[in-house]
N, CA, C and O atoms as a Tripos MOL2 file, in Angstrom:
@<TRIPOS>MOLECULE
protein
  276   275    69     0     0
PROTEIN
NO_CHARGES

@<TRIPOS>ATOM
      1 N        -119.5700   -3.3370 -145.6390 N.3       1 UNK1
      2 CA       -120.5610   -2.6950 -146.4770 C.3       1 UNK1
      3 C        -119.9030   -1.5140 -147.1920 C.2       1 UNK1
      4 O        -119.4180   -0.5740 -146.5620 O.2       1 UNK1
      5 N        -119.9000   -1.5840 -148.4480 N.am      2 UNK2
      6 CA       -119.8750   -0.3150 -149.5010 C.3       2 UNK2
      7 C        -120.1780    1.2540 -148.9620 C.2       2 UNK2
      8 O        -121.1160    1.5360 -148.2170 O.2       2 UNK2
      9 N        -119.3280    2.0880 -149.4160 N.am      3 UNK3
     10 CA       -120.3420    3.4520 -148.7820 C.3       3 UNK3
     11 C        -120.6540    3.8160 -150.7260 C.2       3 UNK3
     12 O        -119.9780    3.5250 -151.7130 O.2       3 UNK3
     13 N        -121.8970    4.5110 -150.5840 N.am      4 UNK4
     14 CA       -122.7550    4.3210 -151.6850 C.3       4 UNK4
     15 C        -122.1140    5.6990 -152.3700 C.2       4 UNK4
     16 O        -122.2340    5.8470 -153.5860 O.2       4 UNK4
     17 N        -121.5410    6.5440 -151.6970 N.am      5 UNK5
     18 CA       -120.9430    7.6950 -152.2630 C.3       5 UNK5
     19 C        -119.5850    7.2780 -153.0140 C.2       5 UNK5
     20 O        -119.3260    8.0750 -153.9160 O.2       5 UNK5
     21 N        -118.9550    6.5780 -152.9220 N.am      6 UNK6
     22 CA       -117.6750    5.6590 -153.1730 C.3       6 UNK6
     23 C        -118.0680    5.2380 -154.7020 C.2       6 UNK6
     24 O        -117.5460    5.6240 -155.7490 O.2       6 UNK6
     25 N        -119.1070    4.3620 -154.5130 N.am      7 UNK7
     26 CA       -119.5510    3.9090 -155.6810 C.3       7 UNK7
     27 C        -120.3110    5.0420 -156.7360 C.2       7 UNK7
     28 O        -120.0040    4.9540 -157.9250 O.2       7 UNK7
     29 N        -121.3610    6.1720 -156.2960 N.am      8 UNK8
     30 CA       -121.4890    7.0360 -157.5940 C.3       8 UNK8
     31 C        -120.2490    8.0180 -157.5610 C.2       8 UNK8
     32 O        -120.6590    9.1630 -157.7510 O.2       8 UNK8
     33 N        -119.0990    7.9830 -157.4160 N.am      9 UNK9
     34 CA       -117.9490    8.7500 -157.5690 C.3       9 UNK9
     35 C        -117.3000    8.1540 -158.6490 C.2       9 UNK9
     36 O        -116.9020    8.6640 -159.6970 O.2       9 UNK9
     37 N        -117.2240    6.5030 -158.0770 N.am     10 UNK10
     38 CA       -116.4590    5.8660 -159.8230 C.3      10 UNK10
     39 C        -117.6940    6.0170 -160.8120 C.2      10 UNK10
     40 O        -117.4370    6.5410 -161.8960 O.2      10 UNK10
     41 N        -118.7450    5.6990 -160.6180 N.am     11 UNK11
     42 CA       -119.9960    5.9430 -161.7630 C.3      11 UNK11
     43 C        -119.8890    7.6470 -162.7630 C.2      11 UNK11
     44 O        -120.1090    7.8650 -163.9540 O.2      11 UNK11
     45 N        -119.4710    8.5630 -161.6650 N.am     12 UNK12
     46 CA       -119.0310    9.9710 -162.4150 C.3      12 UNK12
     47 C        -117.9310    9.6860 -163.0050 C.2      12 UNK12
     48 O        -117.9120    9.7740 -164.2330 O.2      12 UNK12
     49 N        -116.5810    9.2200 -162.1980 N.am     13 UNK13
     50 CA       -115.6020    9.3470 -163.2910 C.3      13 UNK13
     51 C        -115.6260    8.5530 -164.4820 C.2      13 UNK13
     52 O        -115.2040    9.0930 -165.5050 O.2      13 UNK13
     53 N        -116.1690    7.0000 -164.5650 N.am     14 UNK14
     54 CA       -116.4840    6.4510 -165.9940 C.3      14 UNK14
     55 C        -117.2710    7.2550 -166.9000 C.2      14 UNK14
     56 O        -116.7780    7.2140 -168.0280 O.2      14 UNK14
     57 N        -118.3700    8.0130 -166.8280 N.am     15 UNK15
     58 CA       -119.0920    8.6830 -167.3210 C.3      15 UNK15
     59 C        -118.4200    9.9830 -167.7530 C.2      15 UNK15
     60 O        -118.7530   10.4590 -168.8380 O.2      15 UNK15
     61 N        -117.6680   10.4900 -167.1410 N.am     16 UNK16
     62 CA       -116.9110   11.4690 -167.6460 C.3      16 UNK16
     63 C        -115.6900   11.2890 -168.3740 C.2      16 UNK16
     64 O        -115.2450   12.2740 -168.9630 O.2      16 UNK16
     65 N        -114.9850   10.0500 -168.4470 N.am     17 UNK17
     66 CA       -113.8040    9.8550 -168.8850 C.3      17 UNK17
     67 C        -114.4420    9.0060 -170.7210 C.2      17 UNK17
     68 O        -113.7320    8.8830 -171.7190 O.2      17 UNK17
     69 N        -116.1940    8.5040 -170.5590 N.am     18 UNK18
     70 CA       -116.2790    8.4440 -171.9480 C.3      18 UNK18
     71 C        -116.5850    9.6100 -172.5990 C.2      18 UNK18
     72 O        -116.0560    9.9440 -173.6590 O.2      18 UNK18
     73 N        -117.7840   10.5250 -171.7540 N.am     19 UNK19
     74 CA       -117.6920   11.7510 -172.2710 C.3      19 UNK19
     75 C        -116.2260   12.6400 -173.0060 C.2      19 UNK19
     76 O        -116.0500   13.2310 -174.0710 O.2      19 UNK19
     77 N        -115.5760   12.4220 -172.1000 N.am     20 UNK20
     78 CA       -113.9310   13.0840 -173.1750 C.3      20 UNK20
     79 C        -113.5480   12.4890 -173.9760 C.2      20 UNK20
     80 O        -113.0480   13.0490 -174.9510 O.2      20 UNK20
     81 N        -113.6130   11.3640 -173.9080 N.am     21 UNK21
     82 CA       -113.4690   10.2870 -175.2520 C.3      21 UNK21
     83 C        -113.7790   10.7660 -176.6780 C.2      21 UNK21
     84 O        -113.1350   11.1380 -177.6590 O.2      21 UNK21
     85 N        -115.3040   10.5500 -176.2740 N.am     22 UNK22
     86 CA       -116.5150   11.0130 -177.3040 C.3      22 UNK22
     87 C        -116.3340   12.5640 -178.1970 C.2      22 UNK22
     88 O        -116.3910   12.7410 -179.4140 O.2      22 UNK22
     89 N        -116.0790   13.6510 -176.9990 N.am     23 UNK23
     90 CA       -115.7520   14.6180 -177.2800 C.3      23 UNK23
     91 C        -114.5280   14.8580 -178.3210 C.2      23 UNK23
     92 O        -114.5570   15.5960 -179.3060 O.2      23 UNK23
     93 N        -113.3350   13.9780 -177.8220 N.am     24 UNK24
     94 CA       -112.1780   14.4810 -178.3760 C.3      24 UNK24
     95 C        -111.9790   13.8950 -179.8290 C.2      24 UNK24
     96 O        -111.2530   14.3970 -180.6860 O.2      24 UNK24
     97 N        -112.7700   12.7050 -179.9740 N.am     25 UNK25
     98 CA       -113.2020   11.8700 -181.0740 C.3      25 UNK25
     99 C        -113.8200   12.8030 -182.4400 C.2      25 UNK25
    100 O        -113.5460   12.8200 -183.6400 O.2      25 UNK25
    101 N        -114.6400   13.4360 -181.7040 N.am     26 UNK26
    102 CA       -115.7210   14.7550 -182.0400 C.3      26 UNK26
    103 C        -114.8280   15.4630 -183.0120 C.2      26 UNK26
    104 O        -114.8780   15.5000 -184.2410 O.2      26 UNK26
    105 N        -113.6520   16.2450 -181.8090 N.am     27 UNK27
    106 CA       -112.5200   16.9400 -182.5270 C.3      27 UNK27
    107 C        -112.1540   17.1530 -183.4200 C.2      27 UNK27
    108 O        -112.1190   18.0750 -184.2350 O.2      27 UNK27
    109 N        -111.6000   15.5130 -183.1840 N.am     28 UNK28
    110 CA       -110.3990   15.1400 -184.1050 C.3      28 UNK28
    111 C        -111.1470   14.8990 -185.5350 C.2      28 UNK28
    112 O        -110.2490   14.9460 -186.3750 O.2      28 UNK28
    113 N        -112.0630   14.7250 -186.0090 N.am     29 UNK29
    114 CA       -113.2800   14.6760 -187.1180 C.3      29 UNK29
    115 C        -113.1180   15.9310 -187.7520 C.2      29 UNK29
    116 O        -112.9260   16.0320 -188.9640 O.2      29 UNK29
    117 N        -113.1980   17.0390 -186.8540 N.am     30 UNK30
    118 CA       -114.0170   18.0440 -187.3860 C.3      30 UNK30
    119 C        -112.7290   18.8910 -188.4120 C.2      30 UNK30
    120 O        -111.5390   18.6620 -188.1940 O.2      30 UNK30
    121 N        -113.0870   19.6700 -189.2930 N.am     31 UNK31
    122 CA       -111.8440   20.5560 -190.7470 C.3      31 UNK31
    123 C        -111.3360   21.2140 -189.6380 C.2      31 UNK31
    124 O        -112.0110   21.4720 -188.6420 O.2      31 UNK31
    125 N        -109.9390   21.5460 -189.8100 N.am     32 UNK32
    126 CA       -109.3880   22.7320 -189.2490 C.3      32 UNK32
    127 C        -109.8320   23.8050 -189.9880 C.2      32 UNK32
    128 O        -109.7310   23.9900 -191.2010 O.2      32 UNK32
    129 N        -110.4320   24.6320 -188.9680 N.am     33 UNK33
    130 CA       -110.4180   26.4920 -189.4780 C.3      33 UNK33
    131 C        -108.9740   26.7980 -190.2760 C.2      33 UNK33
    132 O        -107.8790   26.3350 -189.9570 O.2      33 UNK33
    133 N        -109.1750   27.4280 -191.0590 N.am     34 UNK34
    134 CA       -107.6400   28.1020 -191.9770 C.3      34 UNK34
    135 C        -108.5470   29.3000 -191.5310 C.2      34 UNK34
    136 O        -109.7680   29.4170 -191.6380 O.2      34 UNK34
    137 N        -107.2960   30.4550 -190.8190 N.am     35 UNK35
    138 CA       -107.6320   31.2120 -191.1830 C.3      35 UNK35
    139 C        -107.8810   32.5040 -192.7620 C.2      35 UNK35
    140 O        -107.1970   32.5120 -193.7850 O.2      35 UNK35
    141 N        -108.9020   33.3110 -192.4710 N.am     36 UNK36
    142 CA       -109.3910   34.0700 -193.6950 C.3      36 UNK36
    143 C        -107.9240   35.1990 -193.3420 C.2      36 UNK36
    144 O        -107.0040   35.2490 -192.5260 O.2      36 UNK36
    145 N        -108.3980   35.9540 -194.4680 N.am     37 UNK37
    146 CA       -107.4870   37.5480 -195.2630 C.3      37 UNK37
    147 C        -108.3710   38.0540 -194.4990 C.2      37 UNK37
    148 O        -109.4510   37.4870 -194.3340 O.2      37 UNK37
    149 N        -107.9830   39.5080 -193.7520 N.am     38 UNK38
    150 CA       -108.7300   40.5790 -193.3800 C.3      38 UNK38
    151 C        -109.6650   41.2510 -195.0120 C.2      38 UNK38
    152 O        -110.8870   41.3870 -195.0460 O.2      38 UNK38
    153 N        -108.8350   41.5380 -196.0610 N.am     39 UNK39
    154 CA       -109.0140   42.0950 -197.0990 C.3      39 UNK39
    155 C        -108.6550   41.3970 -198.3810 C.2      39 UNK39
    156 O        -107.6540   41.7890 -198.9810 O.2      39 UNK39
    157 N        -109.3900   40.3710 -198.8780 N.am     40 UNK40
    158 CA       -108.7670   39.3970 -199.8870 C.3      40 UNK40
    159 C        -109.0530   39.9200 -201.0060 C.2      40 UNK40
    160 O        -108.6420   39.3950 -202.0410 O.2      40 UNK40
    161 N        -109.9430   41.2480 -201.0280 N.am     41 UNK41
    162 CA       -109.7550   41.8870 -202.6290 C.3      41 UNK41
    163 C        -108.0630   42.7090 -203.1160 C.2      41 UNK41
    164 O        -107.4080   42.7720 -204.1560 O.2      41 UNK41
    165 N        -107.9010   43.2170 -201.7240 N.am     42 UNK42
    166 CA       -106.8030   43.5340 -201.5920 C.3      42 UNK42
    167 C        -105.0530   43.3790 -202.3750 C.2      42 UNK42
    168 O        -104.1080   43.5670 -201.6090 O.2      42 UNK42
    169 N        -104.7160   43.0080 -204.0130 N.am     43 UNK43
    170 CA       -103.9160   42.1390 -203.9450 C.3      43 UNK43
    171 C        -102.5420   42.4460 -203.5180 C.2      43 UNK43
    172 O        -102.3860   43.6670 -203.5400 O.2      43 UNK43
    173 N        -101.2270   41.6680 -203.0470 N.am     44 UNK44
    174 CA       -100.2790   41.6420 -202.6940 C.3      44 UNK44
    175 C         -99.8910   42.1760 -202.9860 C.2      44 UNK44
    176 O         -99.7030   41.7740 -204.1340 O.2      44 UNK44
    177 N         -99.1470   43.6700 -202.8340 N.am     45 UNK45
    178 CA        -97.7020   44.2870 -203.6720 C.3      45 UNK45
    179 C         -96.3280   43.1680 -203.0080 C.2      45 UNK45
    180 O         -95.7940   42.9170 -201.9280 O.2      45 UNK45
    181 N         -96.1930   42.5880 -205.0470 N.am     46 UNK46
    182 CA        -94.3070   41.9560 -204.2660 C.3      46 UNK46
    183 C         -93.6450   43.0330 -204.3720 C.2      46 UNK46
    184 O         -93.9990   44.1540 -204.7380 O.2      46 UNK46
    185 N         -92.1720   42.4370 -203.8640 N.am     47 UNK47
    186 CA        -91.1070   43.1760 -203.8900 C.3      47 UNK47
    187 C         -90.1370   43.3380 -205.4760 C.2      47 UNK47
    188 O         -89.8880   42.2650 -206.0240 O.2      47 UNK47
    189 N         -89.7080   44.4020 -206.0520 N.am     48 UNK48
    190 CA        -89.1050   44.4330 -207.2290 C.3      48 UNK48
    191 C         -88.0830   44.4400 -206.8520 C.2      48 UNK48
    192 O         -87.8210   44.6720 -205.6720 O.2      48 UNK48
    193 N         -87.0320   44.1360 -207.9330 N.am     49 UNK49
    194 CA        -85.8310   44.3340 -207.9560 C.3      49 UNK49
    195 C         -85.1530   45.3980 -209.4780 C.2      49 UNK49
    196 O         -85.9380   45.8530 -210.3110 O.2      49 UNK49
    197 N         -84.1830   45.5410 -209.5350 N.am     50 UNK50
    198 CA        -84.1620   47.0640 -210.5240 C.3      50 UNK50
    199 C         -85.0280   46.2330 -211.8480 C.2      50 UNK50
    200 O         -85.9310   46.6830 -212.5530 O.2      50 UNK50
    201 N         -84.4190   44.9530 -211.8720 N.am     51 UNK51
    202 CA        -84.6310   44.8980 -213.6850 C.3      51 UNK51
    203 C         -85.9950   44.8930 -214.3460 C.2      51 UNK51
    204 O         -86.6060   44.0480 -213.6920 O.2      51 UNK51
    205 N         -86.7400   45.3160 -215.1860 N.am     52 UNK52
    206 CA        -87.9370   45.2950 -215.3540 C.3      52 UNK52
    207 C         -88.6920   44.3720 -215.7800 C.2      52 UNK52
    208 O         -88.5650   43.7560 -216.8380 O.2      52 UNK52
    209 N         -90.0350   44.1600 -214.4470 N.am     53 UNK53
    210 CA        -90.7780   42.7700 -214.6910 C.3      53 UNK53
    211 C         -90.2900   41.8300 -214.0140 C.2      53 UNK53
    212 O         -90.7580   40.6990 -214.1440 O.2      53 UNK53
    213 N         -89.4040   42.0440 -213.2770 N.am     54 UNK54
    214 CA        -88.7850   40.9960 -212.3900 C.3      54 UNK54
    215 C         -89.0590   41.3350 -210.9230 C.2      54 UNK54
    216 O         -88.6040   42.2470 -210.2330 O.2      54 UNK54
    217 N         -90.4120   39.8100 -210.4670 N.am     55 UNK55
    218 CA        -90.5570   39.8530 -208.8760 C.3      55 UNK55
    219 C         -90.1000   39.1500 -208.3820 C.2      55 UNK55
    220 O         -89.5360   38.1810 -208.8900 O.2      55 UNK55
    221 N         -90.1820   39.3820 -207.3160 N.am     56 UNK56
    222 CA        -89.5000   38.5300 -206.0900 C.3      56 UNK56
    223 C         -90.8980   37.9440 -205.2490 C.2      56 UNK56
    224 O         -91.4630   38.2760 -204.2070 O.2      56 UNK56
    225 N         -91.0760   37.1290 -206.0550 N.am     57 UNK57
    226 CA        -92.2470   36.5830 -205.3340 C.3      57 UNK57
    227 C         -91.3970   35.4100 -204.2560 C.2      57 UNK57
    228 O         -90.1830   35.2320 -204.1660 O.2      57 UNK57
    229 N         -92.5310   34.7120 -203.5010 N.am     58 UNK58
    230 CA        -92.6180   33.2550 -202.6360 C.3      58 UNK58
    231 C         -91.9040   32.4390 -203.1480 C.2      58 UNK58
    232 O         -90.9090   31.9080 -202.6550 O.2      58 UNK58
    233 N         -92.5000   32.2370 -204.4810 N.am     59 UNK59
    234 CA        -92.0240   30.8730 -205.6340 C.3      59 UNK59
    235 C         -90.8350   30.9330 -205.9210 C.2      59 UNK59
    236 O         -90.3530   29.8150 -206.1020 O.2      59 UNK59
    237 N         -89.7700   32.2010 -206.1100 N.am     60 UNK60
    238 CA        -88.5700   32.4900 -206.6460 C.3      60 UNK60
    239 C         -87.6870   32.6210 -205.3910 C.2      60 UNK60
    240 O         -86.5050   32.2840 -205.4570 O.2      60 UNK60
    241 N         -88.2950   33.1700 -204.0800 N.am     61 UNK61
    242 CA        -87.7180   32.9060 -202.7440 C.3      61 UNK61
    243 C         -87.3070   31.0060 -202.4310 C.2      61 UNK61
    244 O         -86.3290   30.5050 -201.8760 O.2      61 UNK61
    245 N         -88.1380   30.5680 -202.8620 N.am     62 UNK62
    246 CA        -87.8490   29.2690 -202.2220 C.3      62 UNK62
    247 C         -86.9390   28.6990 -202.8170 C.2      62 UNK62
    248 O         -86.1110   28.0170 -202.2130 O.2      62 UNK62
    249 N         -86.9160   28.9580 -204.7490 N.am     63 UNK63
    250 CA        -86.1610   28.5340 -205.6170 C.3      63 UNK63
    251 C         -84.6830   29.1560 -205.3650 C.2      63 UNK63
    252 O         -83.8030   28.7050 -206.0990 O.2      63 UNK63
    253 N         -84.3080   30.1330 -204.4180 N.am     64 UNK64
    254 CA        -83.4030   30.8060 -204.3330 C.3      64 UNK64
    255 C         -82.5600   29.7510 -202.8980 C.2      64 UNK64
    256 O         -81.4560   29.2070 -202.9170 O.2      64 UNK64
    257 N         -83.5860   29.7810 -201.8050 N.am     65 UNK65
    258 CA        -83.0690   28.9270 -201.2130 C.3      65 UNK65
    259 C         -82.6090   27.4590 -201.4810 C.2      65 UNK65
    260 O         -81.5780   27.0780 -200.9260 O.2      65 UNK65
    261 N         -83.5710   26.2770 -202.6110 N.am     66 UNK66
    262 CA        -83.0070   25.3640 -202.6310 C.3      66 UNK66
    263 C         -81.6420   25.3820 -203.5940 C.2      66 UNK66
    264 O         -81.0430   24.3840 -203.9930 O.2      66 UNK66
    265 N         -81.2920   26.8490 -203.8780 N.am     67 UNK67
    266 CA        -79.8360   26.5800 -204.9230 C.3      67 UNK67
    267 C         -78.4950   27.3570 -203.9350 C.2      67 UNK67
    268 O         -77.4440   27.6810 -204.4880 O.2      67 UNK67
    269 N         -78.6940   27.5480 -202.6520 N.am     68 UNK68
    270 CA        -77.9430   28.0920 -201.6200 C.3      68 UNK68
    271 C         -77.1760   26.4790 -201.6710 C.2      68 UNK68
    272 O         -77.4800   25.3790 -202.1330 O.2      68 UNK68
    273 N         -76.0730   27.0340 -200.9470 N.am     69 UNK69
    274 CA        -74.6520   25.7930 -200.7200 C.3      69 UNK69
    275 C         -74.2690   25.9790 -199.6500 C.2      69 UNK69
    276 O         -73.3340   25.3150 -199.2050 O.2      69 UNK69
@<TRIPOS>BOND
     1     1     2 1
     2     2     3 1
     3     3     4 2
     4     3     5 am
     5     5     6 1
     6     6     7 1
     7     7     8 2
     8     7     9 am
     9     9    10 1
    10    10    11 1
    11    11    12 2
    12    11    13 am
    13    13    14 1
    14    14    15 1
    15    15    16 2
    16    15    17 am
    17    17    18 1
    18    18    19 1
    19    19    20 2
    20    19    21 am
    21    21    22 1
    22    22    23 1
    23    23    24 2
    24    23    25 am
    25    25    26 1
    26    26    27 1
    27    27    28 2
    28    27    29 am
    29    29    30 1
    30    30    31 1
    31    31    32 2
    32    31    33 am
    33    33    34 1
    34    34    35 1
    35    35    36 2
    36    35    37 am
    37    37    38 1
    38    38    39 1
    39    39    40 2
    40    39    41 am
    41    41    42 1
    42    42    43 1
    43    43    44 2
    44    43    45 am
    45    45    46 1
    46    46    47 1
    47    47    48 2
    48    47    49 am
    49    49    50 1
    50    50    51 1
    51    51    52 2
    52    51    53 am
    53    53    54 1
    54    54    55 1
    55    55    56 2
    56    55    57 am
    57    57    58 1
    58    58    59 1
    59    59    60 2
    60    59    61 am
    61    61    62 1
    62    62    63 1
    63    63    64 2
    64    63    65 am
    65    65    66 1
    66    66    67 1
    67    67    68 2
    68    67    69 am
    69    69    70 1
    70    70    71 1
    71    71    72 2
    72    71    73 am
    73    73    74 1
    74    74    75 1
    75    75    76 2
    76    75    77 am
    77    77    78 1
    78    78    79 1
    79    79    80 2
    80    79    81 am
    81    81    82 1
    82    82    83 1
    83    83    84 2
    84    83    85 am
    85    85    86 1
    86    86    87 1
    87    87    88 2
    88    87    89 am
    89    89    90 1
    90    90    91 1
    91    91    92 2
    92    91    93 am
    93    93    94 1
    94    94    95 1
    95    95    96 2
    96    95    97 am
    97    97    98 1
    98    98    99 1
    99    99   100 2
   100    99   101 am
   101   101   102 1
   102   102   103 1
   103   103   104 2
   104   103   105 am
   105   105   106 1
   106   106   107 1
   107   107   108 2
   108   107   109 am
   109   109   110 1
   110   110   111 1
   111   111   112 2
   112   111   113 am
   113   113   114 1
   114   114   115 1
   115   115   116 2
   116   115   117 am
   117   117   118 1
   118   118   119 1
   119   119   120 2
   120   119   121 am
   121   121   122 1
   122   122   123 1
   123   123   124 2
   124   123   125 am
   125   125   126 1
   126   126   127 1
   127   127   128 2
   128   127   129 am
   129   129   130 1
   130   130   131 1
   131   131   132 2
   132   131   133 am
   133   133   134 1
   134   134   135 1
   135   135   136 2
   136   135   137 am
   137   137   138 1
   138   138   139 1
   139   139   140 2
   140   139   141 am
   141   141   142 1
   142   142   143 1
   143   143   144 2
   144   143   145 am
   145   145   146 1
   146   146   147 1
   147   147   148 2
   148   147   149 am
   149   149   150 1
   150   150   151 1
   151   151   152 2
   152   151   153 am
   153   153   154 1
   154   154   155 1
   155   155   156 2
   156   155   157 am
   157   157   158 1
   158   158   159 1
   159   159   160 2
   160   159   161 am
   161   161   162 1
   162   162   163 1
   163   163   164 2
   164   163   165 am
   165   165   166 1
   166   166   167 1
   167   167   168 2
   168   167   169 am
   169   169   170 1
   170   170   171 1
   171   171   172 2
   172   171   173 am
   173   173   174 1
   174   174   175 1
   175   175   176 2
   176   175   177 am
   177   177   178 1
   178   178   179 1
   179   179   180 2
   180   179   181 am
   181   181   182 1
   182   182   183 1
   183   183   184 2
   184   183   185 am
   185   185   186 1
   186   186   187 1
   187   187   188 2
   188   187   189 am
   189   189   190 1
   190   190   191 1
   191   191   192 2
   192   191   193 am
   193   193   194 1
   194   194   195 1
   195   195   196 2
   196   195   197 am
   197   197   198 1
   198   198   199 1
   199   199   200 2
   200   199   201 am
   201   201   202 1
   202   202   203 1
   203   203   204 2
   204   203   205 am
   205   205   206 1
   206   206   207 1
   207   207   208 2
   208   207   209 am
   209   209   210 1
   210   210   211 1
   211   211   212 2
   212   211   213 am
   213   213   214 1
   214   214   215 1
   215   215   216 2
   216   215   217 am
   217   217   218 1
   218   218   219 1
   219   219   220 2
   220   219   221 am
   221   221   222 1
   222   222   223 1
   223   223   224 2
   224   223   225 am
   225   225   226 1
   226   226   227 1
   227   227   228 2
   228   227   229 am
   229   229   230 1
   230   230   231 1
   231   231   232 2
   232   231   233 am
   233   233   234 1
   234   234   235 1
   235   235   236 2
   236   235   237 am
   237   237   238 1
   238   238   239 1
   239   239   240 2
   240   239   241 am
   241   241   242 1
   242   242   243 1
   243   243   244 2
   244   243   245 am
   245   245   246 1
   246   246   247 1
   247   247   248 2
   248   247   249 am
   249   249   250 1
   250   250   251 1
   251   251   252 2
   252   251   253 am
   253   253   254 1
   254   254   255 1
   255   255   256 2
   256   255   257 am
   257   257   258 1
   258   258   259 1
   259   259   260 2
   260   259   261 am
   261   261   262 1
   262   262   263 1
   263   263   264 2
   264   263   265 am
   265   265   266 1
   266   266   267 1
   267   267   268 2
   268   267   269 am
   269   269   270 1
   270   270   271 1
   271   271   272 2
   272   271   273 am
   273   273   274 1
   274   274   275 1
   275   275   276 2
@<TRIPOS>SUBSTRUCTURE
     1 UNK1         2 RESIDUE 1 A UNK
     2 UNK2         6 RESIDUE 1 A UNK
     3 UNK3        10 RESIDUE 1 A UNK
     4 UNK4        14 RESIDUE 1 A UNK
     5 UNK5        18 RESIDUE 1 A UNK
     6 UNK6        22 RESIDUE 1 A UNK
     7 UNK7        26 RESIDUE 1 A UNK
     8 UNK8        30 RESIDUE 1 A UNK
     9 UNK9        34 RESIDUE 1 A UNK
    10 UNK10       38 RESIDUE 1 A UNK
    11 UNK11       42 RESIDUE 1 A UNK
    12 UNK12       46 RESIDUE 1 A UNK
    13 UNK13       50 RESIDUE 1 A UNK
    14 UNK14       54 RESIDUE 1 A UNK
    15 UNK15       58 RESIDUE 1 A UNK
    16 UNK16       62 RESIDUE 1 A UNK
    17 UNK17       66 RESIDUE 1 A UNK
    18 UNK18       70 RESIDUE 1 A UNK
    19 UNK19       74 RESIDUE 1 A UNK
    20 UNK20       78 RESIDUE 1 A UNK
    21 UNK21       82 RESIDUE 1 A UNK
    22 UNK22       86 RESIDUE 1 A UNK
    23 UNK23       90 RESIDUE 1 A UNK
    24 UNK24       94 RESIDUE 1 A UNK
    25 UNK25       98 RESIDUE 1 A UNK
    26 UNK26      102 RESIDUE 1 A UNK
    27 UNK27      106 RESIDUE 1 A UNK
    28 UNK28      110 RESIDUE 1 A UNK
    29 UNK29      114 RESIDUE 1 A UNK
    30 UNK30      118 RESIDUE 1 A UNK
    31 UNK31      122 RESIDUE 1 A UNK
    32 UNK32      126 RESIDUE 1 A UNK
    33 UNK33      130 RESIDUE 1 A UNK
    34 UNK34      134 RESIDUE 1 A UNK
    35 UNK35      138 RESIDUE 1 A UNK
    36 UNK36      142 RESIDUE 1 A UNK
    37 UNK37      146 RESIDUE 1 A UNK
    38 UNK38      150 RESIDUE 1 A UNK
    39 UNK39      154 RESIDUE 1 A UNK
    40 UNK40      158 RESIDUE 1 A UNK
    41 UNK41      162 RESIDUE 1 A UNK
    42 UNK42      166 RESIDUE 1 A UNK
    43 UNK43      170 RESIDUE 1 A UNK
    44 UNK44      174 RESIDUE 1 A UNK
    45 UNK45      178 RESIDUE 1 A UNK
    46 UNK46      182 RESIDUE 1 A UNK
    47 UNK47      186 RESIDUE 1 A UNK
    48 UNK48      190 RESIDUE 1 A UNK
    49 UNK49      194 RESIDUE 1 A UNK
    50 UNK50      198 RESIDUE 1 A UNK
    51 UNK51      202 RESIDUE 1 A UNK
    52 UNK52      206 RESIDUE 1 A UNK
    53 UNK53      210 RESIDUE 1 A UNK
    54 UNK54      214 RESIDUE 1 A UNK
    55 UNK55      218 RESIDUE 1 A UNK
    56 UNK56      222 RESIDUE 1 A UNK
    57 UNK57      226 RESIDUE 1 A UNK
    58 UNK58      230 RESIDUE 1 A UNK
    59 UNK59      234 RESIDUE 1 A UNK
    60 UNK60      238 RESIDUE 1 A UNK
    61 UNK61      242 RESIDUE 1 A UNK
    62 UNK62      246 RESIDUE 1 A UNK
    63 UNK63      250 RESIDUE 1 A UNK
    64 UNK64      254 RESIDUE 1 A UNK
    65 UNK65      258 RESIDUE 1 A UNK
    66 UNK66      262 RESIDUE 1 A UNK
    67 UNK67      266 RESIDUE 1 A UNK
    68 UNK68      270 RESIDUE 1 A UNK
    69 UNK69      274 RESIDUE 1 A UNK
């Protein structure tokens, strides 16, 4: 004879192992948060260099790296 505790023990773990299923399903659906700016009125000071009107932004950083050897 069965002990009846045996049997609602696997009844919890099936029930819980679709529950995580379901859940992680849930997840994987949902937008990633991006995080926000503390202060997005705020705008960026770049960095200058002497000549005038010339930044050193992101865009010119990267362009700097793909011409490195």
């Amino acid at each position: 004879m069965r002990d009846s505790k045996q049997t609602v023990g696997r009844r919890a773990v099936l029930a819980g192992v679709g529950t995580v299923g379901a859940l992680t399903a849930t997840v994987a659906l949902l937008p990633a948060a991006e995080p926000t700016n503390a202060n997005p009125a705020a705008p960026l000071k770049p960095e200058r260099d002497g000549a005038a009107g010339y930044r050193l932004t992101e865009h010119v950083k990267r362009y700097y790296q793909t011409t490195r050897v």
